[in-house]
VOPAGU-2260 file (C-alpha; in pm, 1 decimal, decimal comma):
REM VOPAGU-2260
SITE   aa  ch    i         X         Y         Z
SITE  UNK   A    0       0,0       0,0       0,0
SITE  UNK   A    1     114,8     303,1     -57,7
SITE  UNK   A    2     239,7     523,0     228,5
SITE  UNK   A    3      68,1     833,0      63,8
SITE  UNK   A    4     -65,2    1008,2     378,1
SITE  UNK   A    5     284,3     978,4     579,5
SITE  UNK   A    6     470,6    1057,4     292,4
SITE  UNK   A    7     329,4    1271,6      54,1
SITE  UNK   A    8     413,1    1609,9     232,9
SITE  UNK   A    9     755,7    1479,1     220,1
SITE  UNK   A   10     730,9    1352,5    -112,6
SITE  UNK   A   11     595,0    1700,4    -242,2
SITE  UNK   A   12     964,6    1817,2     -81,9
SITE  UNK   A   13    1156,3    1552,0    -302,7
SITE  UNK   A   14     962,2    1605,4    -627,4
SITE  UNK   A   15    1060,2    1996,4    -563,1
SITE  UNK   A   16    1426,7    1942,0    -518,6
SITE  UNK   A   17    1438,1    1644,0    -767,3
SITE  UNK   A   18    1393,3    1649,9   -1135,3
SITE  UNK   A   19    1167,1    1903,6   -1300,3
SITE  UNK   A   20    1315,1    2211,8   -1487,6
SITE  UNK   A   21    1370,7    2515,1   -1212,5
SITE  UNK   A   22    1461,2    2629,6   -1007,2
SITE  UNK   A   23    1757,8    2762,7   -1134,6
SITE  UNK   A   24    1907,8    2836,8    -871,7
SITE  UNK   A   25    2033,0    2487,6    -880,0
SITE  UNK   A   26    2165,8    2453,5   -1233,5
SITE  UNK   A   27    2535,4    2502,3   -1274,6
SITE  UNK   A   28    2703,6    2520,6   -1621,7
SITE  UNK   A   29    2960,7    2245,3   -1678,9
SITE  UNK   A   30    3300,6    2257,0   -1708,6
SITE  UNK   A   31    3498,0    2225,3   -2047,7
SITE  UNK   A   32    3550,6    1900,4   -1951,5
SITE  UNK   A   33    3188,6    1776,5   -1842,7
SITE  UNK   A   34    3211,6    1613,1   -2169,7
SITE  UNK   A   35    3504,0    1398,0   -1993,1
SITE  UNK   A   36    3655,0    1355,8   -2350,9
SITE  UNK   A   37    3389,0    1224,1   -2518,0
SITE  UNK   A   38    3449,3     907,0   -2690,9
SITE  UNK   A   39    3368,6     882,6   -3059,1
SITE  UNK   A   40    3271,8     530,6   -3273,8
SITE  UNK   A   41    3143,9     478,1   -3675,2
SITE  UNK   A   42    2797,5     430,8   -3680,9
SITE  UNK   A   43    2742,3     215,0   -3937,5
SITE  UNK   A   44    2379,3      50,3   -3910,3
SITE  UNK   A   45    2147,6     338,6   -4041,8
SITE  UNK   A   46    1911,0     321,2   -4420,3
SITE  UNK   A   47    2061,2     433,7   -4694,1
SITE  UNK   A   48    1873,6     746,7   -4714,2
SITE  UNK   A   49    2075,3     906,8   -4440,2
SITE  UNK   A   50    2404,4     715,2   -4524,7
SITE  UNK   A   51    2373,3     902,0   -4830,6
SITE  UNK   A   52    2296,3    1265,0   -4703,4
SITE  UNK   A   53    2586,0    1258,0   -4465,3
SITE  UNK   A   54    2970,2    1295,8   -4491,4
SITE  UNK   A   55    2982,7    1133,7   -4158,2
SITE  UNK   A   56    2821,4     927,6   -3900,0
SITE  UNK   A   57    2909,1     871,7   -3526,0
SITE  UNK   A   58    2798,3     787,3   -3211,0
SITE  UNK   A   59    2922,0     961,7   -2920,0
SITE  UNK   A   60    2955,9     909,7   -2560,1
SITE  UNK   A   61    2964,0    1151,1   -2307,7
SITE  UNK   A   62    2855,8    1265,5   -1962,8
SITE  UNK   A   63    2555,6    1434,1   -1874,1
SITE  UNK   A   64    2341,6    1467,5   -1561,5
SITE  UNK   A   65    2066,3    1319,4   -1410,2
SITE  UNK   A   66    1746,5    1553,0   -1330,7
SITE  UNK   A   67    1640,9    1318,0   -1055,0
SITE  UNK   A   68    1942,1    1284,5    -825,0
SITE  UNK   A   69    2185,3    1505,1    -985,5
SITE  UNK   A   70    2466,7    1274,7   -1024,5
SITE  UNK   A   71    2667,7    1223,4   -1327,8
SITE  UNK   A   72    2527,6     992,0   -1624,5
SITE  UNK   A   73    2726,9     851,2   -1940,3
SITE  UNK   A   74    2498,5     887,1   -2232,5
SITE  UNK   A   75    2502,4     862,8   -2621,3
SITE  UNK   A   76    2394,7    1064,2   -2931,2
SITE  UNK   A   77    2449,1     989,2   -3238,4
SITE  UNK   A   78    2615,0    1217,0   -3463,5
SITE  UNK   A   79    2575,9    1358,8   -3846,5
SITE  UNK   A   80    2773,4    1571,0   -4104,9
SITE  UNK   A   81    2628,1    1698,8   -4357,4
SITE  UNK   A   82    2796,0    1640,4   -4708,2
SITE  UNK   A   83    2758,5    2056,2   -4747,7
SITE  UNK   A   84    3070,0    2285,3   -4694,9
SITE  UNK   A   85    3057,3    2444,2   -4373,3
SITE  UNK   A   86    2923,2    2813,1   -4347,0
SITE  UNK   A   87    3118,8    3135,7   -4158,0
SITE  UNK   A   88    3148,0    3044,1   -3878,0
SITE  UNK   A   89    3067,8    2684,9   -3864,0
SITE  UNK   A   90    2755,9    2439,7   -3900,9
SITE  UNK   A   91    2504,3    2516,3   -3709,8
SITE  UNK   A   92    2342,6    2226,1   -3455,4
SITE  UNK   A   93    1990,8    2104,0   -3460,2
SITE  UNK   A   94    1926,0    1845,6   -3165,7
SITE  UNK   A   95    1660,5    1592,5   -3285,6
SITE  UNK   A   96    1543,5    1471,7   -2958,6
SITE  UNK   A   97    1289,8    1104,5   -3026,3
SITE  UNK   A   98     988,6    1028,0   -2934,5
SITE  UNK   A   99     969,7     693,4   -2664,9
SITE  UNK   A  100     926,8     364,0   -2836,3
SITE  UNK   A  101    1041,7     165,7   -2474,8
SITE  UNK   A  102    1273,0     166,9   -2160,0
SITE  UNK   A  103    1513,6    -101,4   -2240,1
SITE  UNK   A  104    1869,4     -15,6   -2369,5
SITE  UNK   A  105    1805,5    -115,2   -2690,3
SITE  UNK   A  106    1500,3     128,4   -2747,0
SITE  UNK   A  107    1706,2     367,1   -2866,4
SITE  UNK   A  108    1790,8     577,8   -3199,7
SITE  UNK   A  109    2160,8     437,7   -3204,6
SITE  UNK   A  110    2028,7     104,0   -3212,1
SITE  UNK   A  111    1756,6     137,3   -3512,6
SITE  UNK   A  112    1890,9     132,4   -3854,7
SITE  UNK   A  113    1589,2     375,7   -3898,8
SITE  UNK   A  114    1654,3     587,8   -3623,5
SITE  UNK   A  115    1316,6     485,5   -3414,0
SITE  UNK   A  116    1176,6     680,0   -3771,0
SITE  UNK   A  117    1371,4     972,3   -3758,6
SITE  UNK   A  118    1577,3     890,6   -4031,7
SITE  UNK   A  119    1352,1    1136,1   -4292,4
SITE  UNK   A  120    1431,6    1357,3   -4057,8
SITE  UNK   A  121    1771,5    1392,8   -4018,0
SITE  UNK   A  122    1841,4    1385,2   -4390,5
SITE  UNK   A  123    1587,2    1685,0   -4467,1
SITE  UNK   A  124    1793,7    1824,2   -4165,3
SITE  UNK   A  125    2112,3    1698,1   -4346,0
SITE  UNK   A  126    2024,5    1871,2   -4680,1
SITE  UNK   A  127    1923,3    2154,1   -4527,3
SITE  UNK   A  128    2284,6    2169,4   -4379,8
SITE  UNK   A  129    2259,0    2122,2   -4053,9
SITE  UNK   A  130    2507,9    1878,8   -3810,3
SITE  UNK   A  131    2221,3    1687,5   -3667,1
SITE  UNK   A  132    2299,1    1518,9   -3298,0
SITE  UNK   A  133    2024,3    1222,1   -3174,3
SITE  UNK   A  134    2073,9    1220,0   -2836,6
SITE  UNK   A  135    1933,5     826,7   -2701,1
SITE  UNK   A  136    1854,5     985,1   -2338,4
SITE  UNK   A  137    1994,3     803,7   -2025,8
SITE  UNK   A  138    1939,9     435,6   -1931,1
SITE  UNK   A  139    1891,3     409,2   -2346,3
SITE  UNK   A  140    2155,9     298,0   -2603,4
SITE  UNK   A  141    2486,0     146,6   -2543,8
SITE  UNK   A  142    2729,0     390,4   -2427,5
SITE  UNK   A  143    3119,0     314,9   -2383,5
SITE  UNK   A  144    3115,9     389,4   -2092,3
SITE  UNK   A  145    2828,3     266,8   -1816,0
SITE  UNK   A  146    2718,5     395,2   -1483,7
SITE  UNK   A  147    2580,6     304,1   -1144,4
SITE  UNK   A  148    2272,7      41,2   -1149,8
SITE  UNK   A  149    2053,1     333,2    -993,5
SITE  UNK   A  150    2146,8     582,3   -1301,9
SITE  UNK   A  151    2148,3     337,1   -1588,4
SITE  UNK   A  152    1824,7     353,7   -1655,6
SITE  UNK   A  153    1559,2     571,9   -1842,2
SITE  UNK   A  154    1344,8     820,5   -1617,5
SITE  UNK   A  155    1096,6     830,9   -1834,7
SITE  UNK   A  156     919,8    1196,4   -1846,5
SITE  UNK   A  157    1130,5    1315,1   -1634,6
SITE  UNK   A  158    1196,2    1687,4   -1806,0
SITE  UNK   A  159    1483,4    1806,4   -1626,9
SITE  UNK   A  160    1664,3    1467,6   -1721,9
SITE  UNK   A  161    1561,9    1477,5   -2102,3
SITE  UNK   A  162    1679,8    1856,7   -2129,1
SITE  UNK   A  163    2033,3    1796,0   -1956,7
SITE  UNK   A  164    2094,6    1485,9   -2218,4
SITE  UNK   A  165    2010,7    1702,5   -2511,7
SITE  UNK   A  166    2183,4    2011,1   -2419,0
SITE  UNK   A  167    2494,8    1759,6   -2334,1
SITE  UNK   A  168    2429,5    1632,9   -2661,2
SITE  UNK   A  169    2524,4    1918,0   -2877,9
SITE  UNK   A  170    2785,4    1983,5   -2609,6
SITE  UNK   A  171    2928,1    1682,7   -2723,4
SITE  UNK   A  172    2918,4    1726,0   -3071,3
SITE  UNK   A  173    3049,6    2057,8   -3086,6
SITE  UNK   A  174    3369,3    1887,3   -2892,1
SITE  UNK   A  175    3361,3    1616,0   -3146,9
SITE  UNK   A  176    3310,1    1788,1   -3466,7
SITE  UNK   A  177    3532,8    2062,9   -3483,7
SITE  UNK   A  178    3373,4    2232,0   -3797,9
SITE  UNK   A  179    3041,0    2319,6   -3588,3
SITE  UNK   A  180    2948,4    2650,4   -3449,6
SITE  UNK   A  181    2819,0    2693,8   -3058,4
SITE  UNK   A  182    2484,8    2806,6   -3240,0
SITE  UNK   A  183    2170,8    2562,7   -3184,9
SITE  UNK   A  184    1842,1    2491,6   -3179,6
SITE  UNK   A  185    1583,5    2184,8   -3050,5
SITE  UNK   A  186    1356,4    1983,5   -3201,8
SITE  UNK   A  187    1176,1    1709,7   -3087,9
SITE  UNK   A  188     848,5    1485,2   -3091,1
SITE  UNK   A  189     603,4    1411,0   -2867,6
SITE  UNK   A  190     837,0    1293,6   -2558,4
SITE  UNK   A  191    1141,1    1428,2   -2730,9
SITE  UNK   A  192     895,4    1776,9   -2779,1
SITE  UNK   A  193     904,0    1779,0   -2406,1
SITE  UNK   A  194    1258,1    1757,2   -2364,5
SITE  UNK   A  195    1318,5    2017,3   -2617,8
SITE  UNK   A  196    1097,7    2247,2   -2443,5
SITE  UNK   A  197    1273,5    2172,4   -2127,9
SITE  UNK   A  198    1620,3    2193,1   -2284,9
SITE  UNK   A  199    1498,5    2591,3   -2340,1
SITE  UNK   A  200    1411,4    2586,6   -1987,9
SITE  UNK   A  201    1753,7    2485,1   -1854,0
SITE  UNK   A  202    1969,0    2614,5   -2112,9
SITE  UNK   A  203    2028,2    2963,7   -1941,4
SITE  UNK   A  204    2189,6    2781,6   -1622,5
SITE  UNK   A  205    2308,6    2472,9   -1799,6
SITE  UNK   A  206    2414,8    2535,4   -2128,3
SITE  UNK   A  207    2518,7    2898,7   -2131,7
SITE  UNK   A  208    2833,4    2797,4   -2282,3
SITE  UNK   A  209    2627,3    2740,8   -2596,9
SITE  UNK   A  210    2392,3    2976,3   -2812,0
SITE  UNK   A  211    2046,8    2842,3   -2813,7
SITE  UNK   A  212    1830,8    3026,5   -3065,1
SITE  UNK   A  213    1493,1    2794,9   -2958,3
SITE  UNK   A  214    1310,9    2533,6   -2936,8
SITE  UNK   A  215    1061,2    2324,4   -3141,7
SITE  UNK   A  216     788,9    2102,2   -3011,6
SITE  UNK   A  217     582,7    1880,8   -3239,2
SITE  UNK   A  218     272,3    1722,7   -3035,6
SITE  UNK   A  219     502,2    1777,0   -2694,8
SITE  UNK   A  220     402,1    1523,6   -2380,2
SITE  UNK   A  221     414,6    1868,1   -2182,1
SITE  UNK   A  222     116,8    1886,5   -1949,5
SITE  UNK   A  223     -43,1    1536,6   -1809,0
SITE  UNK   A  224    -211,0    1607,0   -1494,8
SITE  UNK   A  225    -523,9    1453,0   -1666,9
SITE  UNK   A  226    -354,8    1081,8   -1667,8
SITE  UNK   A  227    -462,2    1097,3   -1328,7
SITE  UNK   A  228    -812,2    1184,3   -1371,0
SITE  UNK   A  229    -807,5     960,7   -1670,1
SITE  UNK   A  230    -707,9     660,1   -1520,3
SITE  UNK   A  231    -916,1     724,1   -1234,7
SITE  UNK   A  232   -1242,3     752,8   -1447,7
SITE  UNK   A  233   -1142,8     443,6   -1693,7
SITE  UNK   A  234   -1096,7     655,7   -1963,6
SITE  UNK   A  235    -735,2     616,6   -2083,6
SITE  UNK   A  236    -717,6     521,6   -2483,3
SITE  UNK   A  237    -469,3     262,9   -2584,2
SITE  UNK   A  238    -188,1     561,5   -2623,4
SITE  UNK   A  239    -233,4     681,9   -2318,5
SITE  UNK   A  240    -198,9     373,0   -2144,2
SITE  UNK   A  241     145,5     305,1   -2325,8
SITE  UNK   A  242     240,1     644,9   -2188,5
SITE  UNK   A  243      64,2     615,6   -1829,3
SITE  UNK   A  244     260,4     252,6   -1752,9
SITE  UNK   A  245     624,1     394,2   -1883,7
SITE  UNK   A  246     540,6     712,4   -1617,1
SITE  UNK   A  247     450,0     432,5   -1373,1
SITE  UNK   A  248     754,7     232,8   -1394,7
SITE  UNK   A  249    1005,4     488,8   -1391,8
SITE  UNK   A  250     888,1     674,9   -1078,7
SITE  UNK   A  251     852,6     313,5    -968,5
SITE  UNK   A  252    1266,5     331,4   -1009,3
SITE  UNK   A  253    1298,2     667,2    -912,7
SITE  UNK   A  254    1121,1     668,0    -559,7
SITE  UNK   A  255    1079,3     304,8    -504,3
SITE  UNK   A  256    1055,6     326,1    -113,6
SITE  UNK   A  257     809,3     592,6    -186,3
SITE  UNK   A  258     576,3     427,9    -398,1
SITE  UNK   A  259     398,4      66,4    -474,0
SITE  UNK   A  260     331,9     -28,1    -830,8
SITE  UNK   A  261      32,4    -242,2    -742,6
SITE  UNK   A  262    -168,0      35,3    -618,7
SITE  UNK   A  263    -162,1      92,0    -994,4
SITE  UNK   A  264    -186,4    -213,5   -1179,8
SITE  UNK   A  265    -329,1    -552,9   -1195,8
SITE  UNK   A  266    -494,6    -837,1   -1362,5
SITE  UNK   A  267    -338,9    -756,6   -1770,7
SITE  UNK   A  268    -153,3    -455,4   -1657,7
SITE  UNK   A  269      81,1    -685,2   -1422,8
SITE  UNK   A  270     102,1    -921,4   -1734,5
SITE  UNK   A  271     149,8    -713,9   -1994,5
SITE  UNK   A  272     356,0    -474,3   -1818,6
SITE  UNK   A  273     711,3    -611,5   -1982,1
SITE  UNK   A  274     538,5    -602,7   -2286,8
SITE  UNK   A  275     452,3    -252,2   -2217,6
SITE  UNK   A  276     791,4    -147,0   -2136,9
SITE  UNK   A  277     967,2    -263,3   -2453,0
SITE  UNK   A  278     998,9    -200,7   -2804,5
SITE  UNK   A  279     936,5    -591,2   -2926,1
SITE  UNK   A  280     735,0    -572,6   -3255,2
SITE  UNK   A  281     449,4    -782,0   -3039,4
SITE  UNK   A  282     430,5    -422,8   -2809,7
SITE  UNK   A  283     163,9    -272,0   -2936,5
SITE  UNK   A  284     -68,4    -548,9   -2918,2
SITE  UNK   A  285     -54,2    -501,8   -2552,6
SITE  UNK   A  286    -260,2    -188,9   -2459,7
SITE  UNK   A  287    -563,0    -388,1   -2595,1
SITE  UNK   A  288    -530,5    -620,1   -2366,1
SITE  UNK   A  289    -552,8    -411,9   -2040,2
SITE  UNK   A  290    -855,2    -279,7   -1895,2
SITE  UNK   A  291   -1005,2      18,3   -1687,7
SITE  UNK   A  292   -1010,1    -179,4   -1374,5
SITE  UNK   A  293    -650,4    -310,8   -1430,6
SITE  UNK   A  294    -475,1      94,8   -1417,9
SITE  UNK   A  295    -761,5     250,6   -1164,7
SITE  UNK   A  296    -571,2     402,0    -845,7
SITE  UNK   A  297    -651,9     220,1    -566,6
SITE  UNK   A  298    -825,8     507,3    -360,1
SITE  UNK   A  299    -781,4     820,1    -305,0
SITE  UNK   A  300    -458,5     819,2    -142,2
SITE  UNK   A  301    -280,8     671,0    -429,8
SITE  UNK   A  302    -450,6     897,5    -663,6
SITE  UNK   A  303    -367,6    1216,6    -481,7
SITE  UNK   A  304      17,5    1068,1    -484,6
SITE  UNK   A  305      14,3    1030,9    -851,7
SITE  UNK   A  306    -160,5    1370,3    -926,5
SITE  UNK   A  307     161,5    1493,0    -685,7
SITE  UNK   A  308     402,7    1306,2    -923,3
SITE  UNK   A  309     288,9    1418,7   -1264,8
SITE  UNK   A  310     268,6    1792,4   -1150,3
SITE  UNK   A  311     639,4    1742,2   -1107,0
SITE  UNK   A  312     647,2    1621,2   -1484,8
SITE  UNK   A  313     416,6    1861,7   -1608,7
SITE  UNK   A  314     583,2    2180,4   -1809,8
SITE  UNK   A  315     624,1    2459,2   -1805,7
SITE  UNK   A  316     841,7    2409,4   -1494,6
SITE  UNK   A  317     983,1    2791,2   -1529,4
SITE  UNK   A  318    1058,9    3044,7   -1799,8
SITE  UNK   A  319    1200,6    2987,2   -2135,5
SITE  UNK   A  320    1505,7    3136,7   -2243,0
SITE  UNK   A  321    1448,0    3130,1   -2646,0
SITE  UNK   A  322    1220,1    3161,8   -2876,0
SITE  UNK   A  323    1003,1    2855,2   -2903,2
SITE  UNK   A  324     715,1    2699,1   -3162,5
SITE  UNK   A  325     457,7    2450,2   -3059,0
SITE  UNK   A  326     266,6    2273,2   -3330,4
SITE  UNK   A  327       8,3    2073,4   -3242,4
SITE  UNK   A  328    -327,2    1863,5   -3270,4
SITE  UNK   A  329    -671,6    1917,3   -3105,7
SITE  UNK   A  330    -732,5    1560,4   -3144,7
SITE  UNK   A  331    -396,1    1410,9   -3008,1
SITE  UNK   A  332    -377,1    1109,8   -2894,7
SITE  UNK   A  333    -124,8    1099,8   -2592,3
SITE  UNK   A  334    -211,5    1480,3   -2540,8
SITE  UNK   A  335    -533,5    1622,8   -2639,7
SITE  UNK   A  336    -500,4    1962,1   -2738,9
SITE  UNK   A  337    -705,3    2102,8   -2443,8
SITE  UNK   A  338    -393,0    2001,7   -2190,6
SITE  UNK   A  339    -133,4    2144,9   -2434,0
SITE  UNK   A  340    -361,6    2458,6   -2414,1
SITE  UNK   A  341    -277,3    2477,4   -2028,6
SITE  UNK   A  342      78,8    2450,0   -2094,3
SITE  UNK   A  343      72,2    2722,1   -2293,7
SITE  UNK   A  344    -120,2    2910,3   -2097,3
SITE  UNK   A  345     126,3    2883,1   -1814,7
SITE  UNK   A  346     384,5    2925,7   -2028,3
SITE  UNK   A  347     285,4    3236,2   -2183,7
SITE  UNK   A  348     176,9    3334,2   -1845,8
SITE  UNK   A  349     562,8    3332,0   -1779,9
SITE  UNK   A  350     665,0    3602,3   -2004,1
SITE  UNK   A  351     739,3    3288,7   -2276,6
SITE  UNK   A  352     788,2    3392,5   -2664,9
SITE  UNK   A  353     605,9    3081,9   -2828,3
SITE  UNK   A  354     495,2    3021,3   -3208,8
SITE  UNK   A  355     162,8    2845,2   -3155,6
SITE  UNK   A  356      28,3    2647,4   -3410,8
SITE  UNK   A  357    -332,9    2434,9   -3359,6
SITE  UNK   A  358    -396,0    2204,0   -3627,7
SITE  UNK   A  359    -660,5    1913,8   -3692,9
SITE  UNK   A  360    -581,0    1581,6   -3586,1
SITE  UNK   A  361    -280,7    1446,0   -3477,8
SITE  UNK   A  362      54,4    1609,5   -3593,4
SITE  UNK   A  363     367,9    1387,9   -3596,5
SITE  UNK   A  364     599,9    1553,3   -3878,6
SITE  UNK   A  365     900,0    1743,7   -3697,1
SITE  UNK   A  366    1048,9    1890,8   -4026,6
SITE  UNK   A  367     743,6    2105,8   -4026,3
SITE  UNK   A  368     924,5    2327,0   -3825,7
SITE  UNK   A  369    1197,2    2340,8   -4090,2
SITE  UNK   A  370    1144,7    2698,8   -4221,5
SITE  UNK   A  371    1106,6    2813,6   -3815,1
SITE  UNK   A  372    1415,0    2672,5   -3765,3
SITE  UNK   A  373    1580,9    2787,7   -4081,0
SITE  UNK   A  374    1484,1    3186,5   -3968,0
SITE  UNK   A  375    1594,0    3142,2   -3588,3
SITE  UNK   A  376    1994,6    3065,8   -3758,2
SITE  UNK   A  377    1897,6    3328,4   -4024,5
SITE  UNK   A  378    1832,2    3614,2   -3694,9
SITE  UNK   A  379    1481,6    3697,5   -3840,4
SITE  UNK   A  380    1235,2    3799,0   -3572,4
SITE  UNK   A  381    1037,7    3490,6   -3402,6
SITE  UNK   A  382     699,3    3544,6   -3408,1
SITE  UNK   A  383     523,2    3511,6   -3064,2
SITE  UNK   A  384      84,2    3465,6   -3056,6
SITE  UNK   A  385     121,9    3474,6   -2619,1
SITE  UNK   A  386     -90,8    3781,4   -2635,5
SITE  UNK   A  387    -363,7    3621,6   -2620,5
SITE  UNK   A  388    -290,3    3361,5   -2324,2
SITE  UNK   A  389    -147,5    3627,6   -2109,0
C-alpha cells in the first residue's frame, strides 16, 4: 500500500528538489571538460537514405546529468555531417530529440537502422545543412562507458533529465566535430517535444556555454495532470496507457521506497507490463489487452500521490530562455489539445515567446518546423501569438 498520507508532504519536498526544470538556482554550467573527452565510434547501421545525405556518422559518448538525483550519467547521441561545406562560422546544430518507443537499452535511436523513424528527418535536416545530434537519453543505447545500477536507466518523463541529455548532446558534438558553431536549436516529438521544451528551460543555467536560438515542439508530452483523472475515471485510450505505464515504472525506479506499483496495476496490466515497457514488434498489441479496472488508483490516497508526481512532470516548470514553436493537434492522442492549451497558458503566463500552431488531428511531422528553424539561424524575428494567453 502506498504510504501516501505519511509521505506525501515529504514527497511534495523531493519532487521539488528532484527532477523538473527550475529552479535555477540549482543549475550550474559544466566545465569544459563535463564532456570527460567524449568518446567517438562509426555508426554504421542506419538506411541508406541518411548514409547518403551525410559525410559522416558517429555515435558519441559523453557525460551528462541526471534531473532526478543530480549525479553524473554517461549517455550517447548519435552524430551527423552533412555532405555541405561548412558556413562562416561553422555548421550550425539542430538536436533531434525522439519520441519513446520503450525503456530497455536497446530502445534507442543508435540502435535502429531507422533511427526509431527519424531517419527522414535527419536527412531533410542533413540537406538543409545542418550537423544533426540524436541524443538516445539516459538508461537508453549502449554507451562506452556505463554507470551506477541506480542511473542506468531511463526516467521516463522526467523533463529536467531529457533537457540535460540534449543540451549535453550538442555539447558533445560541438567537442567532437570541430567544424560546428556553438549556435543551436531543438527539435523534438512528442516525448522528445518535451525535452526540447525543457532543454529551453535549462539552457540559461546549464548550457550557457552554448547559443540556443529555440526550441521546437511537435505534439510535446508537456502537461499530463489529466492521466490521473483519466485513469481514475477508466478513460485512458490505448496511447495513453502506453504512456501512463512507462510514467508508472520509472517513478517506480525513481522513488521506489516511496511508492507501490500495485496500487496501480493488476490483472493484464501486471502481465502485460514487460510487454509494455519494450519495443518488441508484439508491443503494441498489448494496450488492448488491459482494462479500466486493471490501471484505476486504488483510492484516493494513491490517486492524490500520482496527481503529486505528474505535476512534477508537467511543463512549463519555469521560464524559457528562447524563442520557441509549438505545433500541435486538437485531437492528439497521448495529449489532447485542451492540456497542451494549459501548458501554454502557463507558459505564456511566464513572459514565454512561443509560435503556436493548432492544427486538426494528430501532428507527428517534426520537419514542419523546418522553415522556423531555418529563420531562428537566419536572426529573423520569431513570431510570438502569447498575447492572447497572457
Amino acid at each position: 500500500m502506498l504510504r501516501a498520507l505519511a509521505l506525501l508532504s515529504a514527497m511534495l519536498v523531493a519532487l521539488t528538489g528532484c527532477g523538473g526544470t527550475s529552479p535555477k538556482a540549482s543549475q550550474t554550467t559544466p566545465s569544459a571538460t563535463s564532456t570527460d573527452d567524449p568518446s567517438s565510434a562509426p555508426l554504421t547501421n542506419v538506411v541508406p537514405t541518411v548514409r547518403d545525405a551525410a559525410a559522416s556518422m558517429h555515435v558519441v559518448t559523453h557525460v551528462s546529468r541526471s534531473g532526478v538525483n543530480d549525479g553524473g550519467t554517461h549517455v550517447s547521441t548519435s552524430v551527423f555531417v552533412p555532405k555541405s561545406n561548412p558556413p562562416a562560422g561553422g555548421y550550425p546544430i539542430v538536436a533531434l530529440a525522439h519520441q519513446t518507443t520503450g525503456l530497455s537499452a536497446e530502445c534507442a535511436p543508435s540502435q535502429s537502422d531507422t533511427l526509431l523513424g527519424l531517419a527522414p528527418t535527419v536527412e531533410g535536416l542533413l540537406r538543409a545543412g545542418y550537423v544533426v545530434t540524436v541524443p538516445d537519453y539516459q538508461g537508453l543505447g549502449k554507451p562506452a562507458v556505463t554507470d551506477d545500477e541506480y542511473n542506468h536507466y531511463y526516467p521516463y518523463l522526467d523533463s529536467a533529465t531529457a533537457g540535460y541529455n540534449v543540451i549535453d548532446a550538442v555539447r558533445a558534438t560541438h567537442a567532437t566535430v570541430p567544424q560546428t558553431s556553438t549556435s543551436w536549436v531543438a527539435l523534438g516529438f512528442r516525448e522528445g517535444g518535451q525535452a526540447a521544451w525543457a532543454a529551453n528551460e535549462l539552457t540559461d543555467g546549464y548550457g550557457s556555454d552554448l547559443k540556443f536560438l529555440g526550441s521546437a515542439s511537435i505534439s510535446p508530452v508537456a502537461e499530463v495532470s489529466g492521466l490521473a483523472d483519466a485513469a481514475q475515471n477508466g478513460t485512458l485510450n490505448d496511447a495513453q496507457k502506453v504512456v501512463y505505464i512507462r510514467y508508472l515504472a520509472a517513478i517506480g525506479r525513481e522513488y521506489q521506497y516511496d511508492i507501490e506499483l500495485d496500487d496501480y496495476r493488476r490483472g493484464a496490466a501486471r502481465e502485460q507490463w514487460d510487454a509494455m515497457l519494450s519495443c518488441r514488434p508484439d508491443a503494441p498489441t498489448a494496450p488492448a489487452q488491459i482494462t479500466a479496472a486493471d490501471l484505476r488508483p486504488t483510492d484516493e490516497k494513491a490517486l492524490a500521490a500520482l496527481r503529486a508526481y505528474l505535476k512534477k512532470t508537467n511543463l512549463p516548470q519555469g521560464p524559457a530562455l528562447a524563442p520557441m514553436l509549438v505545433i500541435y493537434g486538437d485531437t492528439d492522442p497521448v495529449s489532447p489539445g485542451a492540456w497542451t492549451d494549459r501548458a501554454l497558458d502557463a507558459a505564456c503566463k511566464m513572459g514565454d515567446s512561443i509560435a503556436i500552431q493548432k492544427r486538426p488531428g494528430p501532428q507527428t511531422d517534426p520537419l514542419a518546423a523546418l522553415a522556423w528553424i531555418g529563420d531562428r539561424f537566419a536572426g529573423a524575428p520569431a513570431p510570438n501569438d502569447c498575447g492572447g494567453r497572457r
